[in-house]
MOPAC internal coordinates of N, CA, C and O (Angstrom, degrees):
PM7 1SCF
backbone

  N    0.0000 0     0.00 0     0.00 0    0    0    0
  C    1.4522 1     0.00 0     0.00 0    1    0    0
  C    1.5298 1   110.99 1     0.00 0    2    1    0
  O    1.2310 1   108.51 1   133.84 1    3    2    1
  N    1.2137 1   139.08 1   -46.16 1    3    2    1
  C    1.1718 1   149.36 1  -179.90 1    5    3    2
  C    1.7551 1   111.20 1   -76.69 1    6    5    3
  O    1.2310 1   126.77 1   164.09 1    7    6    5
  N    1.3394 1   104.58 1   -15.91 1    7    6    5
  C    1.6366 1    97.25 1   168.57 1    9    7    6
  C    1.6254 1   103.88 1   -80.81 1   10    9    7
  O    1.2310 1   123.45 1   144.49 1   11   10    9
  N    1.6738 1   110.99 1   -35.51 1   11   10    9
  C    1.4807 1   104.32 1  -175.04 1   13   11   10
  C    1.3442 1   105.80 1   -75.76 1   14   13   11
  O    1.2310 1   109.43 1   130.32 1   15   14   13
  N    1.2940 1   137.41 1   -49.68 1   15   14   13
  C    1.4738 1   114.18 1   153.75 1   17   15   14
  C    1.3094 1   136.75 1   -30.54 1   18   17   15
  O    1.2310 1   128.27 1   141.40 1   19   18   17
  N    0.9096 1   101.68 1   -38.60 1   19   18   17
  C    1.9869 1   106.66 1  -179.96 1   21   19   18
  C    1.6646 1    92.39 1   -73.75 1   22   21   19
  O    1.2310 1   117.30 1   107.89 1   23   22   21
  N    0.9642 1   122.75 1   -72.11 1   23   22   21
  C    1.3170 1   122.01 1  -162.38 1   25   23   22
  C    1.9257 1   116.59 1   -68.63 1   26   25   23
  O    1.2310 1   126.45 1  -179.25 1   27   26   25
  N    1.2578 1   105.21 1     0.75 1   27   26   25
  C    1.7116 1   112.59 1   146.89 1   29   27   26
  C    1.5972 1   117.74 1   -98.18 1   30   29   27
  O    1.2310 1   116.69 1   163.73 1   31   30   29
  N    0.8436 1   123.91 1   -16.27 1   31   30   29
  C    1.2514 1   130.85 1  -173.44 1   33   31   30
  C    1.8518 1   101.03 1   -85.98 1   34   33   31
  O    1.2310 1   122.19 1   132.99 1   35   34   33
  N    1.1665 1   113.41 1   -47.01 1   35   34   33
  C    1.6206 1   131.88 1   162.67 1   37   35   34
  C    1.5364 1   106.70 1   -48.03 1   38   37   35
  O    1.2310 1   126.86 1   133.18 1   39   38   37
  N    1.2999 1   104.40 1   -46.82 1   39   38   37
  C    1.7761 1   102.52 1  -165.67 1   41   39   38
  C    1.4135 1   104.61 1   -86.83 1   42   41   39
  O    1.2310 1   114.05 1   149.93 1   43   42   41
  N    1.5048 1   128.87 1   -30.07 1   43   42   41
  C    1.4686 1   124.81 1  -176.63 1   45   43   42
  C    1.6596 1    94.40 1   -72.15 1   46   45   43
  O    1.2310 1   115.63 1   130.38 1   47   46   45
  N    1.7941 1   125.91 1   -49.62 1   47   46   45
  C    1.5704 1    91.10 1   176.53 1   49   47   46
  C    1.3874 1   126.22 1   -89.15 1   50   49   47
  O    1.2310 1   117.34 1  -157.98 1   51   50   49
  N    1.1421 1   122.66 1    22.02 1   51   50   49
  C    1.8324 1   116.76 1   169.36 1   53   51   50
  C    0.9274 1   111.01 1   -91.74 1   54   53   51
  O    1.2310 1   117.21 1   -41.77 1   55   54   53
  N    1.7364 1   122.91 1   138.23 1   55   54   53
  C    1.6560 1   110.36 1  -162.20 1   57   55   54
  C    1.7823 1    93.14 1   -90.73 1   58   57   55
  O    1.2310 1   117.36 1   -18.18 1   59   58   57
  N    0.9815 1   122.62 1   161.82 1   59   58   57
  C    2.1167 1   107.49 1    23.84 1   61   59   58
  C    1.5542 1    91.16 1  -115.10 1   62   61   59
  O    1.2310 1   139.45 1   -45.36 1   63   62   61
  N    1.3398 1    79.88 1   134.64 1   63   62   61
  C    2.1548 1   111.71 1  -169.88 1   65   63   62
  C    1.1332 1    72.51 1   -72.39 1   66   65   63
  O    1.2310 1   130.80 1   -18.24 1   67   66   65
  N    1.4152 1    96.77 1   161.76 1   67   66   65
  C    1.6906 1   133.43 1  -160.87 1   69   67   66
  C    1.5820 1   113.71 1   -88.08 1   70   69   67
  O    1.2310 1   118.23 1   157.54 1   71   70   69
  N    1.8312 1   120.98 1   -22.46 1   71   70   69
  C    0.9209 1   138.21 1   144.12 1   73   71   70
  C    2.1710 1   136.44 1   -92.21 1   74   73   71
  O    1.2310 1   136.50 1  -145.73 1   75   74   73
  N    1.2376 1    85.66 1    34.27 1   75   74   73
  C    1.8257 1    93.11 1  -176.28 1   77   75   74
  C    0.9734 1   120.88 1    67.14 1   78   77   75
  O    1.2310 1   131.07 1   -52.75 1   79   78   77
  N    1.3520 1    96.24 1   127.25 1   79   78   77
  C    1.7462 1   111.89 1   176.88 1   81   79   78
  C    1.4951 1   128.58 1   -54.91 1   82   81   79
  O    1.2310 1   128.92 1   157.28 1   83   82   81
  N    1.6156 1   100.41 1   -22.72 1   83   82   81
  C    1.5653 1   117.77 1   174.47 1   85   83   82
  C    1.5137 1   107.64 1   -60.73 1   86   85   83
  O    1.2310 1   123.61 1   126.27 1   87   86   85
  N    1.2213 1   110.68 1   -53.73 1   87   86   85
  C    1.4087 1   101.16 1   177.43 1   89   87   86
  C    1.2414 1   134.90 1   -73.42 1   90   89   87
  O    1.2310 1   125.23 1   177.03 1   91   90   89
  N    1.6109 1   107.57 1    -2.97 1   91   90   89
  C    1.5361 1    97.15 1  -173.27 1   93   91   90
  C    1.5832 1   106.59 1  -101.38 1   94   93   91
  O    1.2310 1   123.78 1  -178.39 1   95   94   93
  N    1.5580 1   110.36 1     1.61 1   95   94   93
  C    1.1795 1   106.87 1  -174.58 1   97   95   94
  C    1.4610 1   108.94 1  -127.41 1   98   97   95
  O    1.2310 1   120.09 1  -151.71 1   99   98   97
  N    0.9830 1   117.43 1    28.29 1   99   98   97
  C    1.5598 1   147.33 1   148.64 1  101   99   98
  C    1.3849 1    98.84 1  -104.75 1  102  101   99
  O    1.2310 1   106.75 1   150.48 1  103  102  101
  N    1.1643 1   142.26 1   -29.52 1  103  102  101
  C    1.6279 1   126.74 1   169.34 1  105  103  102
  C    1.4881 1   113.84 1   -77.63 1  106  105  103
  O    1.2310 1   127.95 1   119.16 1  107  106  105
  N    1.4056 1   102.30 1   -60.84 1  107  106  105
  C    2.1408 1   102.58 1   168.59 1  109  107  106
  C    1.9702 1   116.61 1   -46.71 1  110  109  107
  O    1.2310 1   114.99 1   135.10 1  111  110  109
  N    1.2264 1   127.11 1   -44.90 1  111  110  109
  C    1.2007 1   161.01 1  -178.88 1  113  111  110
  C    1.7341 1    82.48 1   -52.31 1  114  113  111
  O    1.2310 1   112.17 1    94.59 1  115  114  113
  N    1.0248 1   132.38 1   -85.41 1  115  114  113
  C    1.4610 1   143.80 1  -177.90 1  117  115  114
  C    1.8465 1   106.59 1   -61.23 1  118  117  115
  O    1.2310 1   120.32 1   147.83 1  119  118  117
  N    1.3662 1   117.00 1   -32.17 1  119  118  117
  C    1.4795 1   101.97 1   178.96 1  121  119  118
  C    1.6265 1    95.07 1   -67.14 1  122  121  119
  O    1.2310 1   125.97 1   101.56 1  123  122  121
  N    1.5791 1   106.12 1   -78.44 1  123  122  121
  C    1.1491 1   110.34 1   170.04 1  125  123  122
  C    1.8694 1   140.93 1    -2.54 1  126  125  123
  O    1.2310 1   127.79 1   136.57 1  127  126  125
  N    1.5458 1   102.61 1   -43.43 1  127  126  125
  C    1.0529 1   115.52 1   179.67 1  129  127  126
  C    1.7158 1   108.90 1   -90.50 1  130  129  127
  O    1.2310 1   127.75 1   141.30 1  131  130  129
  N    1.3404 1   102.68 1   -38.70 1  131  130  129
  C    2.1005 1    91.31 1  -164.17 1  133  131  130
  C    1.7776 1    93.48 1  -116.99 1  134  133  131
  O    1.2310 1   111.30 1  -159.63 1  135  134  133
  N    1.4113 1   133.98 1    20.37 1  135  134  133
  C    1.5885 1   144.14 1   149.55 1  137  135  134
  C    1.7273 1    83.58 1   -13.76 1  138  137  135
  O    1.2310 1   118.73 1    85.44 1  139  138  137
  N    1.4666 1   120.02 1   -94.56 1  139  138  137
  C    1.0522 1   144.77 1  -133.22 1  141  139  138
  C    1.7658 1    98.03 1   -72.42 1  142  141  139
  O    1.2310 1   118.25 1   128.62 1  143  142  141
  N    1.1690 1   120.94 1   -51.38 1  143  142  141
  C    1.3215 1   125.64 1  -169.33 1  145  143  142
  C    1.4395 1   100.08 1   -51.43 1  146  145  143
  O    1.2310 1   117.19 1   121.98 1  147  146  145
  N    1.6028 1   122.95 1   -58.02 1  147  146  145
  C    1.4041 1   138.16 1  -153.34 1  149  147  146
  C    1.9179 1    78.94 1   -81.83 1  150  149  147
  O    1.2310 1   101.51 1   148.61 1  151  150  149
  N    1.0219 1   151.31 1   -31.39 1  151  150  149
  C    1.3453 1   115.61 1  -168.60 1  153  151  150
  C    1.2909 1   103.53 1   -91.13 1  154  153  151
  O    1.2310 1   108.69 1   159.56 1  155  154  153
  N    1.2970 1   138.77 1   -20.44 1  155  154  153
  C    1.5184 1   139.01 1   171.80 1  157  155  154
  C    1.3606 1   106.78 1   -71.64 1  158  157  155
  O    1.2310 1   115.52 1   155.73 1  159  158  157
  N    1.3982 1   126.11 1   -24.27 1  159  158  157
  C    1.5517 1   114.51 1  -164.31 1  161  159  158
  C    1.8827 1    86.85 1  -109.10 1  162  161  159
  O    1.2310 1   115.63 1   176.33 1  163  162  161
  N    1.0753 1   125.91 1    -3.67 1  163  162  161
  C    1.5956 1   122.18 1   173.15 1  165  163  162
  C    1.9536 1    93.40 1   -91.21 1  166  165  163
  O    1.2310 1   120.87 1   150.54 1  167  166  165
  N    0.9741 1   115.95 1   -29.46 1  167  166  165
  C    1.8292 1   113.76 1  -165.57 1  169  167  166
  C    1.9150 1    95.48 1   -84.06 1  170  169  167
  O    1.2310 1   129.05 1   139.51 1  171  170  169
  N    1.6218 1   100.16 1   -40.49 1  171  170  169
  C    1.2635 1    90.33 1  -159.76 1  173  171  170
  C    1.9409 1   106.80 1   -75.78 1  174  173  171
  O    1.2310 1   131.02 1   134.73 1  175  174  173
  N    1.4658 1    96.33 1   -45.27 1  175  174  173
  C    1.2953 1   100.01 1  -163.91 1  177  175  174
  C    1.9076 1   112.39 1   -89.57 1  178  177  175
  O    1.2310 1   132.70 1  -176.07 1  179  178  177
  N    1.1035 1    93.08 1     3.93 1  179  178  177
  C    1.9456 1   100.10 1  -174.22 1  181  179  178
  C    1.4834 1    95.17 1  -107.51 1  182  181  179
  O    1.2310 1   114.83 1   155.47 1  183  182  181
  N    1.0829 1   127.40 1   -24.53 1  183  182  181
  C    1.6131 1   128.55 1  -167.48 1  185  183  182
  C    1.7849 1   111.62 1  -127.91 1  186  185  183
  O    1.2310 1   127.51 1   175.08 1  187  186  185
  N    1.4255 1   103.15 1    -4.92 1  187  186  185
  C    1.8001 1   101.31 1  -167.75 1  189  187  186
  C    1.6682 1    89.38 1   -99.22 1  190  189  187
  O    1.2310 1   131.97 1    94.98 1  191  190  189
  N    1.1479 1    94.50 1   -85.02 1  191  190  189
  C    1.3409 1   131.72 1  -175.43 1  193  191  190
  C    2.0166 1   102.60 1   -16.42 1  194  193  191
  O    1.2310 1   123.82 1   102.84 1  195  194  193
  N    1.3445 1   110.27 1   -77.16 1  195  194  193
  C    1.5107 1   123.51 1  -159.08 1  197  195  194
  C    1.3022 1    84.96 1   -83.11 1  198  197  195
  O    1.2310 1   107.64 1   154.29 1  199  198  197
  N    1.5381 1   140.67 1   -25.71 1  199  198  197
  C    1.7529 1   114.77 1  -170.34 1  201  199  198
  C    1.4542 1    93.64 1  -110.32 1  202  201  199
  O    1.2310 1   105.61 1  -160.53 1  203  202  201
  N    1.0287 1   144.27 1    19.47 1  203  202  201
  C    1.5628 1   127.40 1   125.87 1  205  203  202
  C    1.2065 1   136.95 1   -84.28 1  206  205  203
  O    1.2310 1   122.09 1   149.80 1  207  206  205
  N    1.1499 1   113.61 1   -30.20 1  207  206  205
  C    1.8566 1    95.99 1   161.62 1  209  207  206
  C    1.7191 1    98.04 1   -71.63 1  210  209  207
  O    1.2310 1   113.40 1   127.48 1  211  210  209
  N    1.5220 1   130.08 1   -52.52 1  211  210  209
  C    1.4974 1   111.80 1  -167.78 1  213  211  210
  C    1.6609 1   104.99 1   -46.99 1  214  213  211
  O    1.2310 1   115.25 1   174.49 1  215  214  213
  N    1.4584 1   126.61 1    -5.51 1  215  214  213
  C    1.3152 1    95.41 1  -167.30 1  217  215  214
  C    1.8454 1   101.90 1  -102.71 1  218  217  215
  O    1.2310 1   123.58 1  -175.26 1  219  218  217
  N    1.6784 1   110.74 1     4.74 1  219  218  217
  C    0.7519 1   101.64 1   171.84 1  221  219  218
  C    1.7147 1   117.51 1  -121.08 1  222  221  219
  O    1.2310 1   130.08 1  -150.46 1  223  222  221
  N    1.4552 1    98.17 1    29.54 1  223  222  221
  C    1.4312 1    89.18 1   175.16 1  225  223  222
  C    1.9501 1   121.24 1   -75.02 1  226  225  223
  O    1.2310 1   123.97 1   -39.45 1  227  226  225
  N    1.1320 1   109.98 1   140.55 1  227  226  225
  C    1.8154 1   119.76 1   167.24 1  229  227  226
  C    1.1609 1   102.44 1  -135.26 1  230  229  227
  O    1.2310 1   118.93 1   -23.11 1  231  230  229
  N    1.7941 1   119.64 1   156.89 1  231  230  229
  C    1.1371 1   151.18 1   176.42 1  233  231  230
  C    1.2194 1   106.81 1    83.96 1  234  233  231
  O    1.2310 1   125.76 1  -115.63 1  235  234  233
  N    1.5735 1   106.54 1    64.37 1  235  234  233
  C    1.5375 1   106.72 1   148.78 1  237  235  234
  C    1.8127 1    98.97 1    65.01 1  238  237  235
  O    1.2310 1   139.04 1    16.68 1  239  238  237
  N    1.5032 1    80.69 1  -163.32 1  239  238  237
  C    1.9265 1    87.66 1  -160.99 1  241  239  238
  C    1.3786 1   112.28 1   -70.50 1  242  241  239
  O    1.2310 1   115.53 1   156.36 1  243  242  241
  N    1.3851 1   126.09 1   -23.64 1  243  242  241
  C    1.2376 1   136.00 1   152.13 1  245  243  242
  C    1.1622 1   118.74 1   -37.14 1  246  245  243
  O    1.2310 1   125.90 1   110.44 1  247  246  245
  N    1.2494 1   106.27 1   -69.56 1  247  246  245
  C    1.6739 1    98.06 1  -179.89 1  249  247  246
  C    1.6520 1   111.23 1   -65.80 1  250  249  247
  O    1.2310 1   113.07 1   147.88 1  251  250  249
  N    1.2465 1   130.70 1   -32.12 1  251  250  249
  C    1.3336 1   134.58 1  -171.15 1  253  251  250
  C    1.8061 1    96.89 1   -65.35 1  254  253  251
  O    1.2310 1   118.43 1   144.20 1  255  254  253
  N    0.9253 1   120.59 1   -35.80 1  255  254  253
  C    1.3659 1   114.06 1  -170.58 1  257  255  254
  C    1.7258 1   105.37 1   -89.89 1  258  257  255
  O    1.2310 1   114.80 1   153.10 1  259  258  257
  N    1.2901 1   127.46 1   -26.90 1  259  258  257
  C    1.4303 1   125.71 1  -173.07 1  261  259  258
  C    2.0442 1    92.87 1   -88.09 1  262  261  259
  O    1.2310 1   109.80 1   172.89 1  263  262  261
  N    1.5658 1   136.74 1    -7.11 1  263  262  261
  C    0.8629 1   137.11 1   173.26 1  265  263  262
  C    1.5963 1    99.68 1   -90.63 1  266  265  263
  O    1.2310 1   118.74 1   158.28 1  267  266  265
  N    1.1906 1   120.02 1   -21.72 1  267  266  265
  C    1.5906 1   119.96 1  -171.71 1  269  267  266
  C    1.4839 1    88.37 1   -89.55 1  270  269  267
  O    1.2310 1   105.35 1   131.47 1  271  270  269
  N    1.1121 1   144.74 1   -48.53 1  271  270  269
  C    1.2990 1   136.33 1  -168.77 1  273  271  270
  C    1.4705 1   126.98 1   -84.55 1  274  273  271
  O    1.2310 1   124.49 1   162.01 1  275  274  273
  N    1.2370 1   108.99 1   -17.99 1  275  274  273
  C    1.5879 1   134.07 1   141.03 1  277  275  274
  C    1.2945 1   128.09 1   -32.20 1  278  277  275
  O    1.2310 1   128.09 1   116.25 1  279  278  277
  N    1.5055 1   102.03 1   -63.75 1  279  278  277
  C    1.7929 1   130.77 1   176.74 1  281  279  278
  C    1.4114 1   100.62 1   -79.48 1  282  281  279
  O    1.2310 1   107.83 1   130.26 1  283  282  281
  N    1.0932 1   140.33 1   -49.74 1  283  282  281
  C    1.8376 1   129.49 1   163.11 1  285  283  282
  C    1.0281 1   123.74 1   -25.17 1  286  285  283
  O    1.2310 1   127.81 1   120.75 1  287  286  285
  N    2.3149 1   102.58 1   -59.25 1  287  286  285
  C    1.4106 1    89.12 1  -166.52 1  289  287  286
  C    1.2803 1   126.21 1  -100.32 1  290  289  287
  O    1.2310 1   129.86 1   171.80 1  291  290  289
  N    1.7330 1    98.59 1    -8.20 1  291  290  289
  C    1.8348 1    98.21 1   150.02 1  293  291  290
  C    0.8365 1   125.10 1   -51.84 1  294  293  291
  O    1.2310 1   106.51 1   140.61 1  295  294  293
  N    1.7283 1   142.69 1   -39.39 1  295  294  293
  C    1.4433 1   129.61 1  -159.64 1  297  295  294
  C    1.2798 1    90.61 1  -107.83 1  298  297  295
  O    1.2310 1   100.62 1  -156.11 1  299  298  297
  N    1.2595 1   152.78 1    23.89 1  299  298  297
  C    1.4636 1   143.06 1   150.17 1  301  299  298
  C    1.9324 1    92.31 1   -95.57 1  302  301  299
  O    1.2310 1   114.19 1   120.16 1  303  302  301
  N    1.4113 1   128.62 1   -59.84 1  303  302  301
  C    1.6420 1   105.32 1  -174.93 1  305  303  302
  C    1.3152 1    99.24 1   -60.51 1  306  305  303
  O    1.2310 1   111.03 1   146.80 1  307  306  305
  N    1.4340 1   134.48 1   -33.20 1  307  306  305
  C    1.7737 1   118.30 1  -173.10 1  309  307  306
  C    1.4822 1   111.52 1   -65.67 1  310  309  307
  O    1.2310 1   114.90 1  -175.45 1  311  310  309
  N    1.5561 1   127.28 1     4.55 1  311  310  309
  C    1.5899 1   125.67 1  -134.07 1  313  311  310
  C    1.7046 1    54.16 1  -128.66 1  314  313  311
  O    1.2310 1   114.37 1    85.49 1  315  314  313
  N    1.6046 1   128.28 1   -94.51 1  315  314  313
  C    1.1886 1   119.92 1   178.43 1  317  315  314
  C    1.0788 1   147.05 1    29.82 1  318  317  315
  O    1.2310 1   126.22 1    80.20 1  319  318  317
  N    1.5561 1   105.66 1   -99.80 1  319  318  317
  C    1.2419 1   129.13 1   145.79 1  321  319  318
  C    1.3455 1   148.02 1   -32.29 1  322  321  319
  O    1.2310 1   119.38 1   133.55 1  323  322  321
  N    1.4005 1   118.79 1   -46.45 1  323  322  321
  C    1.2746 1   139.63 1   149.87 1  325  323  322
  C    1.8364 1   113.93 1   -54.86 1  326  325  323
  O    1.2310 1   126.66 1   141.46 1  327  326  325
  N    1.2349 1   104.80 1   -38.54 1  327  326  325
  C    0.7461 1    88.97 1  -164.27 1  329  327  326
  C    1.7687 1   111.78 1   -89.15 1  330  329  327
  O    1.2310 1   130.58 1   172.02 1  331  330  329
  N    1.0937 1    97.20 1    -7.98 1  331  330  329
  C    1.8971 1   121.62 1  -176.36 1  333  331  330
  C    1.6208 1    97.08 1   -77.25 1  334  333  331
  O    1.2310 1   118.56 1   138.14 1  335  334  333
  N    1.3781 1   120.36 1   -41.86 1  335  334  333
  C    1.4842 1   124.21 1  -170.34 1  337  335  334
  C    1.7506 1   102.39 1   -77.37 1  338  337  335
  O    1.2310 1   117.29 1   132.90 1  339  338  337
  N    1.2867 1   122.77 1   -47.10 1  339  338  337
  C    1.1410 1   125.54 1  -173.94 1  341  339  338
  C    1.6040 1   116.15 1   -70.62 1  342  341  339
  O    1.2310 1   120.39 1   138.81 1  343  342  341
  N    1.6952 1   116.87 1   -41.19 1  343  342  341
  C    1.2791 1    95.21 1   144.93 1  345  343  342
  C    1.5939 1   156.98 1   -21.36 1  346  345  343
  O    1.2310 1   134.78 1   112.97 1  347  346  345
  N    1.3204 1    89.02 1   -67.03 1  347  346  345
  C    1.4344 1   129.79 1  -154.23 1  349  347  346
  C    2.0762 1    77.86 1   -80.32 1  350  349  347
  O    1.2310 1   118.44 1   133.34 1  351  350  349
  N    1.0910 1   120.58 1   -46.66 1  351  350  349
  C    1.6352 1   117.70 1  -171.44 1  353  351  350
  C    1.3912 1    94.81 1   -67.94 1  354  353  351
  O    1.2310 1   118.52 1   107.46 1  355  354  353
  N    1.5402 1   120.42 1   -72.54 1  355  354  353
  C    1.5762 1   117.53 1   179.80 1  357  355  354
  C    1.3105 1   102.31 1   -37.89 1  358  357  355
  O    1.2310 1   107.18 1    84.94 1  359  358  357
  N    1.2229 1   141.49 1   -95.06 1  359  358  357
  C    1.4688 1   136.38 1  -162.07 1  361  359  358
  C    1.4703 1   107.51 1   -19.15 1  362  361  359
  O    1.2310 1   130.14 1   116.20 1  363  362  361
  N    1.2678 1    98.05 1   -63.80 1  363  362  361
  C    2.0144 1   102.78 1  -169.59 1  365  363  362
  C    1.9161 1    93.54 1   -51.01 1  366  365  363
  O    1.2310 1   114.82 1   106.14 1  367  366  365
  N    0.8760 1   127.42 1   -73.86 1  367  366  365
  C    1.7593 1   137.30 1  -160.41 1  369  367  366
  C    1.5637 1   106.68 1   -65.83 1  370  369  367
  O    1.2310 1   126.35 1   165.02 1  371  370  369
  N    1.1806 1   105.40 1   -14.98 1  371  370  369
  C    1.8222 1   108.62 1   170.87 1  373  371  370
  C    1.2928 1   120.99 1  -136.15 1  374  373  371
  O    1.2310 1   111.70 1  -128.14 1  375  374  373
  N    1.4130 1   133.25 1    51.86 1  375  374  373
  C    1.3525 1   139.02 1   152.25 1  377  375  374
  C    1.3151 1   113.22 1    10.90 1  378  377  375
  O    1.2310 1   116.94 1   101.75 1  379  378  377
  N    1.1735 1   123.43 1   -78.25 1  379  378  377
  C    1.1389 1   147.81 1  -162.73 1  381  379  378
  C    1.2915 1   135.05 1   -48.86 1  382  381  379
  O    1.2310 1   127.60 1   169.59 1  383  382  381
  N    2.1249 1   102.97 1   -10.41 1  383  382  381
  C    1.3850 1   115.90 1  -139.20 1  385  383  382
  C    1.6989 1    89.69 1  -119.33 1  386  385  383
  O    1.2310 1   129.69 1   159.93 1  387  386  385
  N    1.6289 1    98.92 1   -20.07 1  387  386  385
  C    1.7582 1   122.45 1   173.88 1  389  387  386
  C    1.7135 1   106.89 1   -59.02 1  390  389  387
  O    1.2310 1   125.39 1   132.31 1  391  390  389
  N    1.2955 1   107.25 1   -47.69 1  391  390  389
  C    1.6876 1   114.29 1   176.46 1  393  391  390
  C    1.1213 1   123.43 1   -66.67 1  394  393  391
  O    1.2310 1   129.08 1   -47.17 1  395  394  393
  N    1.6384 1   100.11 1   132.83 1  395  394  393
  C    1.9455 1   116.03 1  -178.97 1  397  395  394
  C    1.5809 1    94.06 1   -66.08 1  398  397  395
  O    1.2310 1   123.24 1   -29.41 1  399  398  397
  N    1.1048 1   111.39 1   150.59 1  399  398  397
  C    1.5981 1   122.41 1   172.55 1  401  399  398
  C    2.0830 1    88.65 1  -103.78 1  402  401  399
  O    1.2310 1   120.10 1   180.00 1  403  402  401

């Protein structure tokens, strides 16, 4: 049983994958490239953003909820932004990535 597993598991990654090679290397091509962007903008804006105002919310549930809505809409304009600059950088440094195949 575990040889026929191994040996499907072998055949789904040896190309040519069963859904095109174009796409899978336009998918690695893109991990490869924004890995790093998406874990700084998941650390900064999933963990910065909403647990600093929560750490400074006071007055009761009132304040706990105007600190929750605080931390939302910072890390959605920080999500924004980042994400407008990193575009706008990839595009400029990769031409190439703008073109329909």
């Amino acid at each position: 049983m575990m040889i026929l597993t191994g040996k499907t598991m072998v055949s789904a990654l040896r190309p040519p994958y069963p859904y095109g090679t174009e796409f899978v290397q336009q998918f690695l091509f893109a991990l490869r490239l924004c890995w790093l962007p998406l874990t700084i903008s998941t650390i900064a804006f999933g963990y910065g953003a909403p647990g600093l105002q929560g750490m400074t919310a006071s007055g009761g549930a009132e304040g706990v909820g105007r600190a929750v809505n605080q931390g939302v809409v910072m890390a959605f304009l920080g999500i924004f932004a980042f994400n407008y600059v990193f575009t706008q950088t990839l595009l400029a440094t990769h031409p190439e990535i703008s073109v329909i195949k």
